[in-house]
MITORMAR-871333 format. One record per residue (C-alpha): residue in three letters; y, x, z. Coordinates in steps of 0.2 Angstrom, whole numbers, plus 5000, padded with zeros to 4 digits. Example, Ala and Ser with C-alpha at 12.3 -4.5 7.8 and 13.67 -1.06 7.14 Angstrom:
REM MITORMAR-871333
Ala497850625039Ser499550685036
REM end
This chain:
REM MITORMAR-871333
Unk414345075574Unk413944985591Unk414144805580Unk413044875566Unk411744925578Unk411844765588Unk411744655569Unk410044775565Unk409144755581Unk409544565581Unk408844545565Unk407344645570Unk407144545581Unk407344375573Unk405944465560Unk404944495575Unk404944315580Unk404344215564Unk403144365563Unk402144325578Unk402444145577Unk401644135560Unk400244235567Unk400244125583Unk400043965570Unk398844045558Unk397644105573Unk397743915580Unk397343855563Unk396043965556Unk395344045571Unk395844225569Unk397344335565Unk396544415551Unk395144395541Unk394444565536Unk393144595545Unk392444405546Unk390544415540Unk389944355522Unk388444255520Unk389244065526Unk388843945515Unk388143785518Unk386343795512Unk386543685499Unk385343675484Unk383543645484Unk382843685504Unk381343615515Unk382643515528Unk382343565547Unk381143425552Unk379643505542Unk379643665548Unk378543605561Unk377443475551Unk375843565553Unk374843415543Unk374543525527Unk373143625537Unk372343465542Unk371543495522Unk371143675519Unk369843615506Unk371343535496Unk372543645499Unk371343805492Unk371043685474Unk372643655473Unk373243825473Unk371743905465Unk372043795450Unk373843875448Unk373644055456Unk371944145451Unk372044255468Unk372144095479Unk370144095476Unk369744265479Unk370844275494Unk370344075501Unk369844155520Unk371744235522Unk372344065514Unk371243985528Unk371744085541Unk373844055537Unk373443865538Unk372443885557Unk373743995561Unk374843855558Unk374143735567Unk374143865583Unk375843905582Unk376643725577Unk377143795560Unk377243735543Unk376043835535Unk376843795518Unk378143915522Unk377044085524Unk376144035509Unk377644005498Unk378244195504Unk376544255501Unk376744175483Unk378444255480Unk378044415490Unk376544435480Unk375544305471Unk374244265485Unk373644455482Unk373844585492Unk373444515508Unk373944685518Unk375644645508Unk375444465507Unk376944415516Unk378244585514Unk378044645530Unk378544795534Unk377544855523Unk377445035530Unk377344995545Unk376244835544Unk374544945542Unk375145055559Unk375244945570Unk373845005585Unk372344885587Unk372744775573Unk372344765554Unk373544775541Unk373344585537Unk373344525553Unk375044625554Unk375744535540Unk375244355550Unk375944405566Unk377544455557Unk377844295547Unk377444185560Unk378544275570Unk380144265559Unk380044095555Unk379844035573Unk381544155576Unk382144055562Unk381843885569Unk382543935586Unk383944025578Unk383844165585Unk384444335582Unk384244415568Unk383744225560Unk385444155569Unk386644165554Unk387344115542Unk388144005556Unk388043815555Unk386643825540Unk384843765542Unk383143855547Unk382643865527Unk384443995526Unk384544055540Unk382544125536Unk382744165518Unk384544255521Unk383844395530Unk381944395528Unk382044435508Unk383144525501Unk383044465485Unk383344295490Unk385044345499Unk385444425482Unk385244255473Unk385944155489Unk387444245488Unk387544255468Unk387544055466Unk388944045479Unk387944045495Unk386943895488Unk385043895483Unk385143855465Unk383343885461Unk384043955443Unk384944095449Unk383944255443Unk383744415452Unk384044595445Unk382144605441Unk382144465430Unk381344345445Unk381944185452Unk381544215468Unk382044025476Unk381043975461Unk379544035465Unk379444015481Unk379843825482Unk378543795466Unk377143825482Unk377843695490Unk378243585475Unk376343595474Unk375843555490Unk376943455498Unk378143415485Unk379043245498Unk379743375509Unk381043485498Unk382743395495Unk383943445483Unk385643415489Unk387043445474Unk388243595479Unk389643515467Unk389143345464Unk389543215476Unk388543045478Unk386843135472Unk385443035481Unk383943125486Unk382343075473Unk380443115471Unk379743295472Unk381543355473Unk382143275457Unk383843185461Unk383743015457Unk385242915449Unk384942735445Unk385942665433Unk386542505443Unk387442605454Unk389342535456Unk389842715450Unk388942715434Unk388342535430Unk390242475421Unk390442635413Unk390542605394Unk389342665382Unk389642675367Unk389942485364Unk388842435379Unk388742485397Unk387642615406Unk386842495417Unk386442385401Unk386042545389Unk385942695397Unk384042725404Unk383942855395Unk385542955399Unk385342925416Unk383642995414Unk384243145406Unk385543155420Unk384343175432Unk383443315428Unk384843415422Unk385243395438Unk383543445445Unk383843615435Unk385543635443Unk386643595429Unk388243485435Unk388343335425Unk388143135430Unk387542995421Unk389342975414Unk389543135407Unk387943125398Unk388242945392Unk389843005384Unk388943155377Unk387643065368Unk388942935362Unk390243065356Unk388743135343Unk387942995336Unk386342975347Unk386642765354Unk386742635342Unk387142455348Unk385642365347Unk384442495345Unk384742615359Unk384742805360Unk384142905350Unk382943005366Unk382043125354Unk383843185347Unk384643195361Unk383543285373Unk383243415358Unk385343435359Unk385443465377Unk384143585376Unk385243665364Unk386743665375Unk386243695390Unk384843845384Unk383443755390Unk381743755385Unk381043575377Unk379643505370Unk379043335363Unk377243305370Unk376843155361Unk375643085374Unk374843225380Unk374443205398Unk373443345401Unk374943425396Unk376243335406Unk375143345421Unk375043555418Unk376843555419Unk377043435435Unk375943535446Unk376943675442Unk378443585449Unk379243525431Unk380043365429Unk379643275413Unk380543155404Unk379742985397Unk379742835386Unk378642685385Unk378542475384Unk377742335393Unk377642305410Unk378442425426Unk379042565428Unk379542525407Unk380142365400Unk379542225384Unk381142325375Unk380842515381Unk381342615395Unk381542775398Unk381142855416Unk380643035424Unk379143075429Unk379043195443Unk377243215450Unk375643185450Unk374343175464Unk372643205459Unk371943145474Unk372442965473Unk372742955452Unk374342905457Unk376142955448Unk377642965455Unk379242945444Unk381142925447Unk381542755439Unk383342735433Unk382942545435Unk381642445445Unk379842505448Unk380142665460Unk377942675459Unk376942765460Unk375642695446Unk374142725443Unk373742865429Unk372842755420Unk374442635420Unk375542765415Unk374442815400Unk374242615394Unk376142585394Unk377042775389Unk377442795372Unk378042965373Unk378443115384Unk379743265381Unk379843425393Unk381643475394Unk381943635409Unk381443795411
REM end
């Protein structure tokens, strides 16, 4: 019996051993002996964000007059609220904040309606608040939180390691947690909420409108995806990873403007595909044929088919195409002649359009990068195709 106990408590204690040596390891490696209680939320922040350096651009409020065209033409209540709208953009100013931020809340929170709601702000409490009104409640409060958000400070400190645009969204909204954590702690501006809203969506469509250079789309999936106009990922098709890639009898770099335009605003609309998947796509159902090129009207139709996305052929409407741009929509193009097209045709994205200078910017698969006058735009582009949401 004296063996057989001696055996047993050996054996215990060789168990014992490896068990706090793995623990001693896996602490050392991952930080932690157990994981259960380790917070959610992480992530990187991937997906469609205003990066960290604008946050304190406060150049928008240096045109209140433009700003209130702008988004009178796209939200009726921007004109009957314009002195709130003022104030938000002086307010700015004061506090070394983009005003672009509160307004793009204000429009997801609430239209630019509602200003004693504008900006969600403890709404309860917002109109209780001794010696102040209920709108200038709402101003203190969203200024406040995004200045908390900037210096990442509690509670706008986590998740850890992400950027001011998450660490304000994650906890200021709860609707945009929801759809932060839904798309795999990543802003895919697709991602709906239980309501039926987009919630990332809407808000980034203000600044889309406004100050459409300052949001970058970073692919959550998709390495090697560079950053293009007004948030549209841009792919060219000389790129050593796509240019040699067959297609279909011919190259992507020789043949595949169009595919490559396609490419990219799928990718705009969060949908993980390349240049090469869509060139094999288009090959594998008929829409290139060697010496004539593809088949842009076919295939666009198709994807909107398999991906369940809206599209429309709009001929050469621009009043049309310019309607959907200012509301932050990407449109597809084809034309001949000079840049951004060629003597043979050439298809490209057009991604914005500044009614101040007449100027429109595109992504360009090939040379040209713009942006070109309207009128330019109008002589040379043969036809235009809406393919999103």
């Amino acid at each position: 019996m004296r063996r057989g106990n001696a055996i047993i408590a050996i054996v215990i204690a060789v168990l014992a051993l490896i068990f706090f040596t793995f623990a001693i390891v896996y602490y050392a490696v991952f930080g932690q002996l157990f994981n259960m209680d380790k917070p959610t939320g992480g992530g990187t922040g991937l997906g469609c964000i205003v990066p960290d350096q604008y946050f304190t651009d406060t150049s928008l409020a240096n045109n209140p007059d433009g700003v209130i065209a702008r988004l009178g033409g796209r939200y009726p209540a921007a004109k009957t609220n314009e002195t709130y709208i003022r104030e938000v953009l002086s307010r700015g100013q004061q506090e070394g904040i983009n005003p672009v931020i509160p307004l793009a809340i204000w429009a997801g929170e609430q239209g630019f309606a509602n200003p004693e709601k504008a900006f969600g702000y403890g709404y309860r409490d917002s109109g209780t608040i001794s010696g102040v009104t209920a709108w200038s409640a709402q101003l203190d409060g969203v200024y406040r939180s995004i200045k908390l958000a900037v210096s990442s400070k509690t509670p706008y400190d986590s998740p850890e390691g992400t950027n001011n645009f998450t660490r304000l969204f994650y906890h200021y909204t709860t609707a945009m947690r929801n759809v932060y954590q839904k798309a795999g702690n990543s802003w895919n501006e697709n991602t709906q909420y239980s309501d039926g809203s987009y919630p990332v969506k809407n808000r980034l469509a203000v600044i889309r409108l406004l100050l459409p250079q300052q949001i970058e789309c970073a692919s959550t999936t998709l390495a090697g995806t560079n950053n293009g106009n007004d948030g549209v990922p841009l792919f060219k098709q000389g790129d050593s990873k796509y240019a040699g890639q067959p297609y279909d009898g011919s190259t992507i770099s020789r043949s595949g403007c169009c595919t490559v335009s396609a490419a990219m605003v799928l990718r705009f609309h969060q949908i993980d595909v390349d240049p090469i998947s869509i060139s094999a796509y288009s090959a594998s159902h008929g829409y290139y044929t060697l010496g004539q090129g593809t088949d842009h009207a076919g295939l666009y139709k198709k994807l909107a088919g398999q991906y369940n996305l809206e599209f429309e052929n709009l001929g050469t409407n621009w009043d049309k195409t310019i309607s959907y741009l200012k509301q932050g929509k990407p449109i597809l193009a084809r034309g001949e002649g000079a840049e951004p097209y060629t003597s043979g045709g050439h298809c490209i994205v057009i991604t914005g359009y500044d009614e101040r200078t007449g100027m429109v910017r595109i992504n360009n698969p090939a040379r040209g990068d713009g942006p070109y006058p309207l009128s330019t735009m109008k002589a040379l582009t043969t036809v235009m195709y809406f393919l999103g949401r």
